[in-house]
ZAMARGU-4260 file (C-alpha; in steps of 0.2 Angstrom, whole numbers, plus 5000, padded with zeros to 4 digits):
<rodrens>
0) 5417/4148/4649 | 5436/4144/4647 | 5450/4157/4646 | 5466/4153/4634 | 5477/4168/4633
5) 5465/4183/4635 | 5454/4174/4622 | 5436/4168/4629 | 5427/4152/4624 | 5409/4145/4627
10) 5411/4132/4640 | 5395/4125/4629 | 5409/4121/4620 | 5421/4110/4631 | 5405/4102/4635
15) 5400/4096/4616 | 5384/4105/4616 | 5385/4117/4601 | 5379/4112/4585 | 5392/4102/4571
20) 5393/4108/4555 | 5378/4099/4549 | 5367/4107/4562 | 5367/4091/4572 | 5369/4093/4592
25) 5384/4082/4597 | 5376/4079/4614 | 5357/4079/4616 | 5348/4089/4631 | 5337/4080/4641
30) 5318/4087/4640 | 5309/4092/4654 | 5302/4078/4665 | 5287/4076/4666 | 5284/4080/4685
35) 5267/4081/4697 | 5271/4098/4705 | 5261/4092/4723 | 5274/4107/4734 | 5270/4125/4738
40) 5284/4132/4730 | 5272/4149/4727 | 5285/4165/4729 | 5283/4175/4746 | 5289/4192/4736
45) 5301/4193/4719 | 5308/4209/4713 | 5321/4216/4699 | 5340/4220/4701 | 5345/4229/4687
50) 5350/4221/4671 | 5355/4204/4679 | 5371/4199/4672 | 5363/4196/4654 | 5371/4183/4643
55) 5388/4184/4651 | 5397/4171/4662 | 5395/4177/4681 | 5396/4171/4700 | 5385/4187/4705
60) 5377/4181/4720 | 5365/4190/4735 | 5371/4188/4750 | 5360/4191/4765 | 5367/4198/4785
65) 5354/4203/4799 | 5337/4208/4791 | 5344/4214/4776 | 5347/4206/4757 | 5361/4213/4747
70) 5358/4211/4728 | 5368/4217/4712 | 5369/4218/4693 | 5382/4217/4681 | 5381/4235/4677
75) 5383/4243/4693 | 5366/4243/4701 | 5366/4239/4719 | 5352/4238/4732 | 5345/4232/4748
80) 5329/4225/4753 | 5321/4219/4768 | 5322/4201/4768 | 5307/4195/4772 | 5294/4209/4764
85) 5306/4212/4747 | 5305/4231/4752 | 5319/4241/4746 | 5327/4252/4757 | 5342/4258/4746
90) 5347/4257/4728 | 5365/4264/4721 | 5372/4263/4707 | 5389/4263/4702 | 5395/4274/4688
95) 5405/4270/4674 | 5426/4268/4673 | 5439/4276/4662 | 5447/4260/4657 | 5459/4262/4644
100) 5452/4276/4637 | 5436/4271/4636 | 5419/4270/4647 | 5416/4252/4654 | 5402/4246/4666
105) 5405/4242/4682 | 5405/4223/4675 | 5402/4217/4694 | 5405/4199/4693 | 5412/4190/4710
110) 5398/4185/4722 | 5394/4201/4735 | 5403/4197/4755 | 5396/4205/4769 | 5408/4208/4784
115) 5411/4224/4798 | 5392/4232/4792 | 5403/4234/4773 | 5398/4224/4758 | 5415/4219/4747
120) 5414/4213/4729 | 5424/4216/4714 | 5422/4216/4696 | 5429/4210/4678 | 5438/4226/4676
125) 5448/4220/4691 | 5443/4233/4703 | 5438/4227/4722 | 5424/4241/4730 | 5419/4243/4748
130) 5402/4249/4751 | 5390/4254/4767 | 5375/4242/4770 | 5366/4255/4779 | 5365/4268/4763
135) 5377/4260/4749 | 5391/4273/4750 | 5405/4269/4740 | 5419/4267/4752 | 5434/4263/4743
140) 5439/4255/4725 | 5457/4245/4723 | 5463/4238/4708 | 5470/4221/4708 | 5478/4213/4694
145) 5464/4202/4684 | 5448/4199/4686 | 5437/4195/4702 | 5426/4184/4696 | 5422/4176/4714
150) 5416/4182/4730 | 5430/4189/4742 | 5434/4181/4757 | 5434/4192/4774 | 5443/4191/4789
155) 5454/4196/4803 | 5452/4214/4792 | 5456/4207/4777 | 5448/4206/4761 | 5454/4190/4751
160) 5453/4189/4731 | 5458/4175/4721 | 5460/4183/4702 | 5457/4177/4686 | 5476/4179/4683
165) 5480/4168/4698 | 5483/4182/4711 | 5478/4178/4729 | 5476/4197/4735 | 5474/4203/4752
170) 5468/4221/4755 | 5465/4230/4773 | 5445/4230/4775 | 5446/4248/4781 | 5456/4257/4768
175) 5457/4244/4752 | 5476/4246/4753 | 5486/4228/4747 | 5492/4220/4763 | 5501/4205/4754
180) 5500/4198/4736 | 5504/4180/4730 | 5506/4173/4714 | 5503/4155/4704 | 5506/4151/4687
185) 5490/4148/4679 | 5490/4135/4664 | 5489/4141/4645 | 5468/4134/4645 | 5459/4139/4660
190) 5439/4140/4664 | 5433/4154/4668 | 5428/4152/4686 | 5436/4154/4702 | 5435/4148/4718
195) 5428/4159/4731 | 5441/4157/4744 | 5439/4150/4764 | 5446/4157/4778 | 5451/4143/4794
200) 5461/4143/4807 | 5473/4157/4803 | 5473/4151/4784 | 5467/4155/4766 | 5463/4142/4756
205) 5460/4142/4738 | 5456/4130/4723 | 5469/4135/4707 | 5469/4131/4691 | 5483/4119/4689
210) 5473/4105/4698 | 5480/4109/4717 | 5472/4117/4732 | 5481/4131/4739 | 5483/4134/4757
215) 5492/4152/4765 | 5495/4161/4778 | 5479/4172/4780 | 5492/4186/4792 | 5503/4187/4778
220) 5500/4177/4761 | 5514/4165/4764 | 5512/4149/4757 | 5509/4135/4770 | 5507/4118/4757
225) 5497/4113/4741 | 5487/4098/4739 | 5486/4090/4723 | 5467/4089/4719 | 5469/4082/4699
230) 5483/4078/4686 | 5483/4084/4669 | 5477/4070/4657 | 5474/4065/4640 | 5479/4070/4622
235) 5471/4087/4621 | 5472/4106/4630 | 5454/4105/4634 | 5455/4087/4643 | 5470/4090/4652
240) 5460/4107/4662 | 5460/4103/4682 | 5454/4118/4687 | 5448/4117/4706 | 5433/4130/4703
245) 5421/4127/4716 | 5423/4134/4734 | 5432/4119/4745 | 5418/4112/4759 | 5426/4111/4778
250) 5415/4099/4789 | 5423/4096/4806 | 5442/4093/4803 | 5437/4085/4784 | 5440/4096/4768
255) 5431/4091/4752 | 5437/4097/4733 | 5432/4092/4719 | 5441/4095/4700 | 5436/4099/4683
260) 5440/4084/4673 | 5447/4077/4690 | 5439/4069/4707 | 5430/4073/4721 | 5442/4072/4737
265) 5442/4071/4754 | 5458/4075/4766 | 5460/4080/4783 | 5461/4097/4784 | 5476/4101/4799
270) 5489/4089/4789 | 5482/4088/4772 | 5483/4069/4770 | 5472/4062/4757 | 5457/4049/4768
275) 5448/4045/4750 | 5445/4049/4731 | 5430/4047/4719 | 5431/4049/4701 | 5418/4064/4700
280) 5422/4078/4691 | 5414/4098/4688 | 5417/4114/4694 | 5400/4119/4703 | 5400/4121/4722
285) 5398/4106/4732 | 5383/4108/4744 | 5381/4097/4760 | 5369/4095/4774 | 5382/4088/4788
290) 5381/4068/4782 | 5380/4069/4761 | 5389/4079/4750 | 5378/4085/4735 | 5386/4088/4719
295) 5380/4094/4701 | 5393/4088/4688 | 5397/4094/4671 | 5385/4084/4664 | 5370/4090/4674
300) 5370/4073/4684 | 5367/4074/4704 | 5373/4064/4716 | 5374/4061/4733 | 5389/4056/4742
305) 5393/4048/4760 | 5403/4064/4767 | 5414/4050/4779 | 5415/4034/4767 | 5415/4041/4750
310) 5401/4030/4744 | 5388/4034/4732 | 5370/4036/4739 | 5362/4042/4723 | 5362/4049/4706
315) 5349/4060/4697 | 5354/4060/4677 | 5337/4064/4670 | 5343/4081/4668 | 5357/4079/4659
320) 5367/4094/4650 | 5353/4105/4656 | 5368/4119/4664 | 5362/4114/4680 | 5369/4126/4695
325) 5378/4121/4710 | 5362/4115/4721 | 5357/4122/4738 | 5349/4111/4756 | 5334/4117/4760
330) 5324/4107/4774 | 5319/4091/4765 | 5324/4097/4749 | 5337/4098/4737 | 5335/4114/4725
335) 5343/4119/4708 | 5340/4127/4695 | 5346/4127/4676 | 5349/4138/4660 | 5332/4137/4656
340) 5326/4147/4671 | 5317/4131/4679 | 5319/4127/4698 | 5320/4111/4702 | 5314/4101/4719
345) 5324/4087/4723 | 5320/4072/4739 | 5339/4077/4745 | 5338/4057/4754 | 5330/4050/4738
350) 5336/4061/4724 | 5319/4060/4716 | 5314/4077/4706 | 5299/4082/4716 | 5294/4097/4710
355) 5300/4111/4695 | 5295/4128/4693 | 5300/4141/4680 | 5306/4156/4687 | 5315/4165/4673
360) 5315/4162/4655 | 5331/4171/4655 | 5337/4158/4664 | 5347/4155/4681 | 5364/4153/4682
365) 5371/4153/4702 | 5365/4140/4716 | 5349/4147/4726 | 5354/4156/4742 | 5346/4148/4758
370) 5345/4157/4774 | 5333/4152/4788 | 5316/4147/4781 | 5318/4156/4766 | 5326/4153/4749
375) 5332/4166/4736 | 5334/4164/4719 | 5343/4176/4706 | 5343/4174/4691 | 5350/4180/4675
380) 5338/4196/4670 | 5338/4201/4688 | 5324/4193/4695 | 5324/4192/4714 | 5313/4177/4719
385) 5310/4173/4741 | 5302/4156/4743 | 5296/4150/4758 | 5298/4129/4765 | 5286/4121/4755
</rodrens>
């Protein structure tokens, strides 16, 4: 989705994929390949999370700390399940807010954090909550000014949001009270999606919306510098947006971005200076295994990147304009899934599609999460999928 003054548009759009006037796609979605499913993908347990997030534009995202996995819905469900049964041992669910006169859902949308035995998340209404993970007790709730629509960052008792609005927020992890505030200017057309920020070193970084990468002062949200990631180009409001919407990647003392409509970059991470630059462009997460970088583009093309030279090592475009999600590394694998509901396996040193499986005809919508031997997938109506290393 894409953001121009309070007023939401299909990011289907920006990519060309709705239908012309004469009922003729602009740009055509590749079909499914036609692949020999030879891996044991089978599920070890799936369940349901509510309502999922439905047709609406999220970053909800399970998060998994000790034995436990921490799963939401857009409309306030909550609950926690043993990670590797799918047993439930708690469910909560959030009631309703008197916005504006009126009822509203919770609406949580940024990706859940676990920190201090808490879970942190916040919402489109703009309200950050703190909950128990031993029984879901709602600890405390803060409003912040826009939408969360990214996981928080926690640390040194902080909880970090970056808002729709621009607003880098820091609130004390106990109480929910605002420990510091800082503001950017956010350009008339914006996605909608944020970057979930990182903590380092004393330091909050932060992709924004005007093409840079925001670095701050985690202690008191003063600003340290800002790296230009992307410049503006081209005739138009939708080809000049640079948003830096995917969570920067830290490997050693190496930071890597990457811009909508901009590059994939690579600069050192203690002075900022820029090592190399490649003309790749999206707003998904970047994934990495240590050497390559993987990265899902916004034409559903994969590719995998030399994380020190910048060099290409392969591309994968058979699924082209399929909404692919950021992609996750799991043992041999690289996996993703699309906005059809299909997971797909991927050789992550070939970057030949191994294996697909539907999970949801609802479709997915966030990168899979992988902890251990174990994969998790959520996807749109609420499903809940473990998979085992095939």
């Amino acid at each position: 989705m894409i953001r121009k003054q309070g007023t939401l548009l299909p990011l289907m759009l920006v990519l060309g994929l709705t239908a012309c006037s004469s009922n003729t796609d602009v740009v055509q979605v590749s079909p499914l390949p036609d692949v020999d499913n030879t891996l044991n993908t089978k599920a070890r347990w799936s369940t349901s999370v509510g309502n999922g997030v439905g047709e609406y534009y999220s970053q909800l995202a399970p998060v998994v700390d000790g034995e436990s996995i921490f799963a939401a819905s857009r409309d306030g469900v909550l609950a926690s399940y043993d990670r590797s049964s799918g047993k439930r041992q708690w469910q909560q669910k959030l009631g309703k807010l008197a916005i504006n006169d009126n009822q509203r859902s919770p609406r949580i949308s940024g990706g859940l954090a676990a920190a201090y035995g808490n879970l942190y998340f916040g919402s489109e209404n703009g309200i950050v909550y703190a909950v128990a993970q031993s029984d879901g007790e709602v600890l405390w709730t803060k409003e912040v000014p826009g939408e969360v629509l990214a996981a928080p960052v926690v640390d040194d008792g902080k909880v970090v949001v970056h808002t729709s609005a621009g607003n880098l927020v820091a609130l004390d992890s106990t109480s929910g009270e605002q420990q510091w505030q800082l503001r950017n200017e956010q350009p008339s057309l914006t996605l909608r999606s944020m970057a979930t920020p990182v903590s380092v070193g004393g330091a909050v970084l932060y992709g924004r919306a005007d093409g840079r990468l925001g670095v701050a002062l985690l202690a008191n949200g003063q600003p340290v510098r800002d790296t230009r990631i992307a410049s503006p180009r081209g005739a138009t409001e939708l080809e000049r947006m640079v948003d830096v919407a995917a969570k920067p990647v830290i490997l050693g003392d190496i930071l890597f971005t990457i811009a909508y409509n901009g590059q994939l970059t690579a600069h050192q991470l203690i002075s900022g200076q820029e090592l190399w630059k490649r003309q790749y462009q999206g707003s998904q997460d970047l994934s990495t295994d240590g050497r390559l970088l993987y990265i899902s583009d916004s034409r559903s093309h994969l590719f995998a990147v030399d994380a020190r030279s910048g060099m290409e090592v392969w591309s994968n475009t058979e699924l082209e304009n399929r909404q692919l999600t950021a992609s996750a590394v799991f043992g041999d694998y690289l996996v993703a899934g699309d906005a059809q509901g299909y997971l797909y396996w991927f050789n992550r040193q070939s970057g030949v599609l191994e294996s697909l499986q539907r999970i949801d005809s609802k479709g997915l919508y966030i990168a899979p999460l992988v902890v251990g031997d174990t994969l998790y997938v959520q996807s749109r109506s609420g499903d809940l999928v473990a998979i085992g290393q095939p």
